[in-house]
PyMOL commands that place a pseudoatom at each C-alpha (Angstrom):
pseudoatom trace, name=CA, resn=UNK, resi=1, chain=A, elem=C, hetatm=0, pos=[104.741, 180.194, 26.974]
pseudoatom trace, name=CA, resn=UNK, resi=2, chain=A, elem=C, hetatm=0, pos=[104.660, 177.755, 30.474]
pseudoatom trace, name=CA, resn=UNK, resi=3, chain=A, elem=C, hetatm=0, pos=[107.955, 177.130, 32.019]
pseudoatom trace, name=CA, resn=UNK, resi=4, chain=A, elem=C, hetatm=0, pos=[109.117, 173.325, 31.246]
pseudoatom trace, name=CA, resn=UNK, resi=5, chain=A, elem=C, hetatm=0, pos=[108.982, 171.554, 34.439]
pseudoatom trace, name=CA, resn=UNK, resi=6, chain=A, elem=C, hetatm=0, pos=[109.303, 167.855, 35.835]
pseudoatom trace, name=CA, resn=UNK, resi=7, chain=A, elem=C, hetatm=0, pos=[107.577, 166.592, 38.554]
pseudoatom trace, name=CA, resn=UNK, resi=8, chain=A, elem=C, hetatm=0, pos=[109.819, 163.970, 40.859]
pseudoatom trace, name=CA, resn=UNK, resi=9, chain=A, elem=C, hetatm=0, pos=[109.042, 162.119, 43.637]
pseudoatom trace, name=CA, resn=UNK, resi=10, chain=A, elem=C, hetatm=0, pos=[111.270, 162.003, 46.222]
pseudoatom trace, name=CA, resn=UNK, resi=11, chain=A, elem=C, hetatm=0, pos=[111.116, 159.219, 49.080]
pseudoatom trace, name=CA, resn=UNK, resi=12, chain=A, elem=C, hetatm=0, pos=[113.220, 160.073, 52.276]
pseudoatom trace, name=CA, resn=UNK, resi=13, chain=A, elem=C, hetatm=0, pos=[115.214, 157.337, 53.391]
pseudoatom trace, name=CA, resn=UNK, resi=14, chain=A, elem=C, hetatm=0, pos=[118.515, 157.033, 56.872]
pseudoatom trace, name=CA, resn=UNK, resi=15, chain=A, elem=C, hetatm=0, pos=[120.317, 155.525, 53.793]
pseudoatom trace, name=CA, resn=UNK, resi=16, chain=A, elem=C, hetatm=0, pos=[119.690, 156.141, 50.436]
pseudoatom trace, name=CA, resn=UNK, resi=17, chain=A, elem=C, hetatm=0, pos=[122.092, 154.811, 48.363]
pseudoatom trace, name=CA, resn=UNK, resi=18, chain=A, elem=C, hetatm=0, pos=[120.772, 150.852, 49.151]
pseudoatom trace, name=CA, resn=UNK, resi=19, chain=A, elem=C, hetatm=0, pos=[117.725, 151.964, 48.573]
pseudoatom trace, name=CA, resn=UNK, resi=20, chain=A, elem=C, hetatm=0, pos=[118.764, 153.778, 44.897]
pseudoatom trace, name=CA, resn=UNK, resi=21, chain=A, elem=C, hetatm=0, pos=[119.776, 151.045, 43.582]
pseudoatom trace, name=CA, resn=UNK, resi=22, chain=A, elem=C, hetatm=0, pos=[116.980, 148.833, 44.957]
pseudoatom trace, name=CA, resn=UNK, resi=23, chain=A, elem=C, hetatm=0, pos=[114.801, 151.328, 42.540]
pseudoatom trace, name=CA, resn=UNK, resi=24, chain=A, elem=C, hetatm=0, pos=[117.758, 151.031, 39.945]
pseudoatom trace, name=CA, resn=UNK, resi=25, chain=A, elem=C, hetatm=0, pos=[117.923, 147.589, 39.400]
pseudoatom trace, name=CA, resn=UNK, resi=26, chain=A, elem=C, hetatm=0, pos=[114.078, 147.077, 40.186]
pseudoatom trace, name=CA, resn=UNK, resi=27, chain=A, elem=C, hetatm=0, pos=[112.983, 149.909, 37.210]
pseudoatom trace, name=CA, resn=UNK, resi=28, chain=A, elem=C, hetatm=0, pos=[115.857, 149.145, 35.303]
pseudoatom trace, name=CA, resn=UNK, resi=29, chain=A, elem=C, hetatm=0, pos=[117.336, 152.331, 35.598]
pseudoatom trace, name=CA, resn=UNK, resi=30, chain=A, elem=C, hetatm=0, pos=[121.013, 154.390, 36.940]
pseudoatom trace, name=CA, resn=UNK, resi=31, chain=A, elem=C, hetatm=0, pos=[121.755, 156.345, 40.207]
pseudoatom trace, name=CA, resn=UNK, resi=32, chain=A, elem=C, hetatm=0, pos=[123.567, 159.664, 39.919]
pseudoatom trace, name=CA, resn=UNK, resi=33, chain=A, elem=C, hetatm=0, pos=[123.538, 162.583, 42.448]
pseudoatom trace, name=CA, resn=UNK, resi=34, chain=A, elem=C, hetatm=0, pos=[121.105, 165.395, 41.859]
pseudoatom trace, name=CA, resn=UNK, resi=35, chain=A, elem=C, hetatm=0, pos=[123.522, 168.398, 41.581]
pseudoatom trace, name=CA, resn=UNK, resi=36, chain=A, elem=C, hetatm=0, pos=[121.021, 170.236, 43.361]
pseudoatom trace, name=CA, resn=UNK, resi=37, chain=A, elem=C, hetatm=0, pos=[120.971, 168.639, 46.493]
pseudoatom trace, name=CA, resn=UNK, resi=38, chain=A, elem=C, hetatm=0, pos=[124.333, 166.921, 48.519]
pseudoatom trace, name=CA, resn=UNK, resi=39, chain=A, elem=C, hetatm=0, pos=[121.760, 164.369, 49.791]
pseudoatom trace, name=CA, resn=UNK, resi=40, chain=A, elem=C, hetatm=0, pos=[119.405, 163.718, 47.114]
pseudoatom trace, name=CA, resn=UNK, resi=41, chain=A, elem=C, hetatm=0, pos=[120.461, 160.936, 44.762]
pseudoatom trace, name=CA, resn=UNK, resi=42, chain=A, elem=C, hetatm=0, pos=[118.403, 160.555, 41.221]
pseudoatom trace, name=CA, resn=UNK, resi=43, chain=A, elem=C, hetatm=0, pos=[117.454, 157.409, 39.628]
pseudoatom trace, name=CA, resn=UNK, resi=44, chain=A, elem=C, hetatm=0, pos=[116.175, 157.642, 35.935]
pseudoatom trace, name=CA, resn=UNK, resi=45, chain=A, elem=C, hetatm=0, pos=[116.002, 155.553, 33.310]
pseudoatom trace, name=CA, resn=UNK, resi=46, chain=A, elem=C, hetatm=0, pos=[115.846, 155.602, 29.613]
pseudoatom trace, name=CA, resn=UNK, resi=47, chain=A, elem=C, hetatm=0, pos=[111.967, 155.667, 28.913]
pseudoatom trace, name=CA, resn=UNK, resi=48, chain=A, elem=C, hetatm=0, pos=[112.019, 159.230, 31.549]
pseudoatom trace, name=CA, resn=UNK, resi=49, chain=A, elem=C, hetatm=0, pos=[111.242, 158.101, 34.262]
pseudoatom trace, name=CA, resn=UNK, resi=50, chain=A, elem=C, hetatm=0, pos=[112.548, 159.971, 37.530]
pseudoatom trace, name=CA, resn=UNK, resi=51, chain=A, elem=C, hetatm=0, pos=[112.420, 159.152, 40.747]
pseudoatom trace, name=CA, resn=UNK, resi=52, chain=A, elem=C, hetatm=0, pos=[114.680, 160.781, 44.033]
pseudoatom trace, name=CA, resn=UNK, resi=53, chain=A, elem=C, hetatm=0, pos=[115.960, 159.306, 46.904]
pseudoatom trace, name=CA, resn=UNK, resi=54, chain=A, elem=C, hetatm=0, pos=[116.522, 161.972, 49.864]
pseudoatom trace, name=CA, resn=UNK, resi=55, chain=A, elem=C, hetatm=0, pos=[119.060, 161.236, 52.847]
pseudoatom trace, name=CA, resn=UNK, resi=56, chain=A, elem=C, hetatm=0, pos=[116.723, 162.047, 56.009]
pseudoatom trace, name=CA, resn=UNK, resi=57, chain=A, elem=C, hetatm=0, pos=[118.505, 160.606, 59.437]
pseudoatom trace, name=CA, resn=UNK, resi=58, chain=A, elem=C, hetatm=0, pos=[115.063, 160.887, 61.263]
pseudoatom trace, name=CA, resn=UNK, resi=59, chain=A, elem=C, hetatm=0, pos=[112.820, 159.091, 58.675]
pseudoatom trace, name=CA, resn=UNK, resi=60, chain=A, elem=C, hetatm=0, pos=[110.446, 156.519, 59.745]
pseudoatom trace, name=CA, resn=UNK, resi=61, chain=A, elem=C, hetatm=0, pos=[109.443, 153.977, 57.821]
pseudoatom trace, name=CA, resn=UNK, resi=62, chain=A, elem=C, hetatm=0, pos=[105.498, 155.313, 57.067]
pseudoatom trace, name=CA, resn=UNK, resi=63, chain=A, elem=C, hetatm=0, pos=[102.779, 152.433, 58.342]
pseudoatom trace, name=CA, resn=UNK, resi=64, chain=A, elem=C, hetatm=0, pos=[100.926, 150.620, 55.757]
pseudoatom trace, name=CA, resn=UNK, resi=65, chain=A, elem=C, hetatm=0, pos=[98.821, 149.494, 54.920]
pseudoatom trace, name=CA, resn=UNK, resi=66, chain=A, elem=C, hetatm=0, pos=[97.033, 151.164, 57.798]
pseudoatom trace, name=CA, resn=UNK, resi=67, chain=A, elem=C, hetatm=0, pos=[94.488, 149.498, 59.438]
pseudoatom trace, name=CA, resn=UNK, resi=68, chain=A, elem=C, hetatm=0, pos=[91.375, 152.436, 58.914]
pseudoatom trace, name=CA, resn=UNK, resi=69, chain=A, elem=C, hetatm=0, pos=[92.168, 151.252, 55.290]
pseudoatom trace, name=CA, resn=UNK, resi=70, chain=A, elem=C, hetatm=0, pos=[93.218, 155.121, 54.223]
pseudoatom trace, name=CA, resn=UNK, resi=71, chain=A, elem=C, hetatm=0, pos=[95.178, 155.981, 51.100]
pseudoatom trace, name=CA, resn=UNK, resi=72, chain=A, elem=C, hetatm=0, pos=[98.726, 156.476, 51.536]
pseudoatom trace, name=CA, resn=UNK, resi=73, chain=A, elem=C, hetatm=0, pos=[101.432, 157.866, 48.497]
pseudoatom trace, name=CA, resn=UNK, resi=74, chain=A, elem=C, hetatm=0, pos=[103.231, 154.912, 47.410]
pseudoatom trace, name=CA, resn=UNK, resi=75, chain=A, elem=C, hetatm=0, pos=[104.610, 153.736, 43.486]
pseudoatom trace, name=CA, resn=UNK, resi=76, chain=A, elem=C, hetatm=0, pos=[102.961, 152.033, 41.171]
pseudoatom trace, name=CA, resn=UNK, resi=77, chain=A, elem=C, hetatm=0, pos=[104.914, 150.113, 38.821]
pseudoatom trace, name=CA, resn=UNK, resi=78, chain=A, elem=C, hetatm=0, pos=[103.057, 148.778, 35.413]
pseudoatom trace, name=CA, resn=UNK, resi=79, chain=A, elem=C, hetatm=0, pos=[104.217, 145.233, 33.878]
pseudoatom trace, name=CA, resn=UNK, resi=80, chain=A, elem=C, hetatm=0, pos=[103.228, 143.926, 30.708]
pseudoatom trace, name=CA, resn=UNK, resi=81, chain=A, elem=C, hetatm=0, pos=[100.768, 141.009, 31.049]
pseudoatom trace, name=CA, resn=UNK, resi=82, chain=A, elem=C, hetatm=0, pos=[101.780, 137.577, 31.342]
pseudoatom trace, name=CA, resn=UNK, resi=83, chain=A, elem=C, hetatm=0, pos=[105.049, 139.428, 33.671]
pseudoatom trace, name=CA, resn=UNK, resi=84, chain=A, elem=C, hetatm=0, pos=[103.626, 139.493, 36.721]
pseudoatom trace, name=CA, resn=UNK, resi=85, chain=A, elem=C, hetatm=0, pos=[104.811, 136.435, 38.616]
pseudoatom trace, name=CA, resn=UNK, resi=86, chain=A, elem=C, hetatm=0, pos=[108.374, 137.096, 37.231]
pseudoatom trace, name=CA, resn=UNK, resi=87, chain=A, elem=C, hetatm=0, pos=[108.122, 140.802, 38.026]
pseudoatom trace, name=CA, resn=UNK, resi=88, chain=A, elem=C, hetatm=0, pos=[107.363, 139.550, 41.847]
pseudoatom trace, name=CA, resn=UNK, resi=89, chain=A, elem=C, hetatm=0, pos=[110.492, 137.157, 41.878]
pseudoatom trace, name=CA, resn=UNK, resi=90, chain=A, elem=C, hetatm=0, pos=[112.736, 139.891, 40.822]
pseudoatom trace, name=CA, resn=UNK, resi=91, chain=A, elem=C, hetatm=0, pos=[111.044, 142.567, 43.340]
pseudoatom trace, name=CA, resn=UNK, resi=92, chain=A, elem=C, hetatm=0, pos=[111.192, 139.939, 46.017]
pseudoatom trace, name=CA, resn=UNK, resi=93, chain=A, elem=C, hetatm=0, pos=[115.105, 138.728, 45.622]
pseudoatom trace, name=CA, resn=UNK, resi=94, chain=A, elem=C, hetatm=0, pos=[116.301, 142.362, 45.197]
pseudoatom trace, name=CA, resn=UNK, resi=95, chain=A, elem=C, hetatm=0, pos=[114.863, 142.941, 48.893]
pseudoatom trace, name=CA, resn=UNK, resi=96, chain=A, elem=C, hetatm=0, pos=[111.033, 144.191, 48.325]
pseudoatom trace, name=CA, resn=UNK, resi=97, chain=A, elem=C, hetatm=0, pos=[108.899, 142.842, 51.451]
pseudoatom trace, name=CA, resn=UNK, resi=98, chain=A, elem=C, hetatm=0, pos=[105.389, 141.265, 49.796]
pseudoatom trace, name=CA, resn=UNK, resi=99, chain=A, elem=C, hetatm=0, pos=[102.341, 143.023, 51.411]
pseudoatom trace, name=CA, resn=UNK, resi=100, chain=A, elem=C, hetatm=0, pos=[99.080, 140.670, 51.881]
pseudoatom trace, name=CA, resn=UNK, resi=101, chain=A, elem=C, hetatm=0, pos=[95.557, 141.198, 50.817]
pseudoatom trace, name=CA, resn=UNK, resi=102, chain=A, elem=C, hetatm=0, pos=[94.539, 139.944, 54.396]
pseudoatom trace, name=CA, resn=UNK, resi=103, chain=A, elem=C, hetatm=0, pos=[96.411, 142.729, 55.741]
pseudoatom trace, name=CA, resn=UNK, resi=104, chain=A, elem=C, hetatm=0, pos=[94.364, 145.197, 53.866]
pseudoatom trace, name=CA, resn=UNK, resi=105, chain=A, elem=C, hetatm=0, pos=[90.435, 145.891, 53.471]
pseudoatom trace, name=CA, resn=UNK, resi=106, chain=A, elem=C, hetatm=0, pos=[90.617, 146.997, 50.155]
pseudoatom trace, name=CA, resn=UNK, resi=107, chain=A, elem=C, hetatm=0, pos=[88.330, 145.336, 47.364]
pseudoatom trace, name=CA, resn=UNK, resi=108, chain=A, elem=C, hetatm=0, pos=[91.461, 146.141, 45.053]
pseudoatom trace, name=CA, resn=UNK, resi=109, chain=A, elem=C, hetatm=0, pos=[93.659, 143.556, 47.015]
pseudoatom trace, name=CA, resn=UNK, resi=110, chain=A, elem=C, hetatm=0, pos=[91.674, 141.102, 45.536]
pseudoatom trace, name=CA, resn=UNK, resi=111, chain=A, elem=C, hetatm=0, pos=[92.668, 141.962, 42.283]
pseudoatom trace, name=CA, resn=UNK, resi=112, chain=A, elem=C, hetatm=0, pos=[94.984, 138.873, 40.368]
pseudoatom trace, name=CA, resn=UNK, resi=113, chain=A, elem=C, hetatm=0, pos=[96.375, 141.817, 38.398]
pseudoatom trace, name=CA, resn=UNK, resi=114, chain=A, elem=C, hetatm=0, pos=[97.739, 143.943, 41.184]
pseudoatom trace, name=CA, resn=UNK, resi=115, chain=A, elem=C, hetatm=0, pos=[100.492, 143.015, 43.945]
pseudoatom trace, name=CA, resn=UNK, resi=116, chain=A, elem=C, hetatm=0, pos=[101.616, 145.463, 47.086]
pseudoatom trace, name=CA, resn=UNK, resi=117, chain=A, elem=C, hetatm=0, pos=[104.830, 145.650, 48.778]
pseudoatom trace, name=CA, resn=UNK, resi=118, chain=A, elem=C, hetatm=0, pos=[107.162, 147.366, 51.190]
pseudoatom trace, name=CA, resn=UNK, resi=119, chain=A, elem=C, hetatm=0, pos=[110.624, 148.715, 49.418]
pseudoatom trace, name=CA, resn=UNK, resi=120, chain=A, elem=C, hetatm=0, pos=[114.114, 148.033, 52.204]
pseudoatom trace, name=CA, resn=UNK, resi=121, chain=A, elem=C, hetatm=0, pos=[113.276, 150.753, 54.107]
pseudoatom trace, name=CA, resn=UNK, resi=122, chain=A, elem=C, hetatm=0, pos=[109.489, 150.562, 54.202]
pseudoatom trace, name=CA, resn=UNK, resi=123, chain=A, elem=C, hetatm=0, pos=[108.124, 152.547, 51.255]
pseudoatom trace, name=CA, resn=UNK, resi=124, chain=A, elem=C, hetatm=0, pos=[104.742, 151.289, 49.620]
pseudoatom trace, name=CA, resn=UNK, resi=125, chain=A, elem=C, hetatm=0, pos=[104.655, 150.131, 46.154]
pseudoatom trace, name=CA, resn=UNK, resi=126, chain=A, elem=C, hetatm=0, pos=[102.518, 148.128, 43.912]
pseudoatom trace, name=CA, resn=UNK, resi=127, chain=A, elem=C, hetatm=0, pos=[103.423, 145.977, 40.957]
pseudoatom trace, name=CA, resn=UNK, resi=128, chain=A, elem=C, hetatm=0, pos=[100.617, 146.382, 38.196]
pseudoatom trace, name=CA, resn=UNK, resi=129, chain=A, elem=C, hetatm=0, pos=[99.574, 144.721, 35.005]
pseudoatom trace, name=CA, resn=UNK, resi=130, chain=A, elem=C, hetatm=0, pos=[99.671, 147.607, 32.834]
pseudoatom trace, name=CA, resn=UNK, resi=131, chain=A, elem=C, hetatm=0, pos=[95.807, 147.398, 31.004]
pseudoatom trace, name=CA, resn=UNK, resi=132, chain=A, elem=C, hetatm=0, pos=[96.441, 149.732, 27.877]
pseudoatom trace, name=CA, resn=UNK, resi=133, chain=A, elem=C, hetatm=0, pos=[98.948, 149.242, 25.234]
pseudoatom trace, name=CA, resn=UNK, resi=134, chain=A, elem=C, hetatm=0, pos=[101.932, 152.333, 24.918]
pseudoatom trace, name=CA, resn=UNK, resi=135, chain=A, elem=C, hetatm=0, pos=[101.008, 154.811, 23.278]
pseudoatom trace, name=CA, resn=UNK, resi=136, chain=A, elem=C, hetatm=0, pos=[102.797, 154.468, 19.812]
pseudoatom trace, name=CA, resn=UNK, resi=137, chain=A, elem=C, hetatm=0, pos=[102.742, 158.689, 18.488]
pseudoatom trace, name=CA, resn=UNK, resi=138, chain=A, elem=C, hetatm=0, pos=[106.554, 160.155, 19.240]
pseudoatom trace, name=CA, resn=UNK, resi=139, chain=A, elem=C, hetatm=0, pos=[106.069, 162.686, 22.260]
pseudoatom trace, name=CA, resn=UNK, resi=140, chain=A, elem=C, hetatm=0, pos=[102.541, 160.985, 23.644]
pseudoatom trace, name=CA, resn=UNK, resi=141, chain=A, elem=C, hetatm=0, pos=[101.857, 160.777, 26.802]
pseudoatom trace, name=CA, resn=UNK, resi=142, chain=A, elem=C, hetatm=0, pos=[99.527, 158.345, 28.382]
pseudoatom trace, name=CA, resn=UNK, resi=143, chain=A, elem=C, hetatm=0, pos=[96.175, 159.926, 30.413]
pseudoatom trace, name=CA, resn=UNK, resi=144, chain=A, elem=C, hetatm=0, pos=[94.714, 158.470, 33.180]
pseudoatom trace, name=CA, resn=UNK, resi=145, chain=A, elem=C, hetatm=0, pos=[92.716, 155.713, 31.416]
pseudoatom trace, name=CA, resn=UNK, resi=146, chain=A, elem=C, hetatm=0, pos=[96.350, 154.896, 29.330]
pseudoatom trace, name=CA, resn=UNK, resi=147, chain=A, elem=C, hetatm=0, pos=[95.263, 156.673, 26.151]
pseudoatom trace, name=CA, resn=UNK, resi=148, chain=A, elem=C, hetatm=0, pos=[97.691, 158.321, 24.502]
pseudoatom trace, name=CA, resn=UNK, resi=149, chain=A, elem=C, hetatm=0, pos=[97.584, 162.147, 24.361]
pseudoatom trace, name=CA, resn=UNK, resi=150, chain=A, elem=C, hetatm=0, pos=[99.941, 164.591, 22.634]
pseudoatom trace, name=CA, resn=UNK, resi=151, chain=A, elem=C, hetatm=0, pos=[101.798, 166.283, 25.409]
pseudoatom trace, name=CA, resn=UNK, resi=152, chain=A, elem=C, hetatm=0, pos=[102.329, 170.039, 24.064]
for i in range(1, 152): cmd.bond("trace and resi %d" % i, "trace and resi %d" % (i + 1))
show_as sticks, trace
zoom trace
């Protein structure tokens, strides 16, 4: 039998409880502390999703999109069709900074279906039309390509 585990990502942040409830409100989720960590906040929602927010006084904001057009970490948050513009609004007002294709080399900046931005204290995300339907099965997980496989 494999030990149960959860992966979390964890961005570092000089203040993270802004930018926890930036993620809250944006993902629809709650902020609570960690109880593993005096300066690691957790915000989760209902559908499981996790993501940590780490006090760090010497974090930098990371640069990006960088100009040798490499591959940095950074979220990517899936919106039903048709919720894209609205999606943007409500990143936008809540703080997010909008990152331009013009600023990027990548042939996926062209993309109508995908958006970039900078969180308050400079994190990389993306805002995503989410392709593939939910997977409908109780305890299914989604795969790469968004098919739904039975997580054992």
């Amino acid at each position: 039998m494999t030990v149960s585990k959860m992966g979390v990502l964890v961005l570092d942040s000089t203040d993270p409880e802004p930018l926890a409830r930036f993620y809250a409100a944006l993902l629809d989720g709650t902020v609570e502390p960690s109880g593993v960590d005096h300066d690691l906040l957790m915000v989760s929602g209902a559908d499981g999703f996790a993501l940590g927010i780490r006090r760090d006084p010497g974090h930098a904001p990371p640069s990006w999109p960088r100009p040798e057009d490499s591959q940095q970490s950074h979220l990517w948050i899936l919106v039903a069709p048709g919720t894209l513009d609205e999606a943007e609004r409500e990143a936008v007002s809540m703080g997010a900074r909008p990152v331009t294709a013009e600023h990027h080399g990548s042939r996926t900046d062209r993309r109508t279906d995908v958006r970039r931005f900078m969180d308050p204290a400079g994190h990389a995300f993306v805002l995503a039309v989410q392709s593939h339907s939910r997977p409908e099965r109780e305890g299914a997980v989604p795969d790469a390509a968004g098919r739904g496989r039975q997580d054992s």
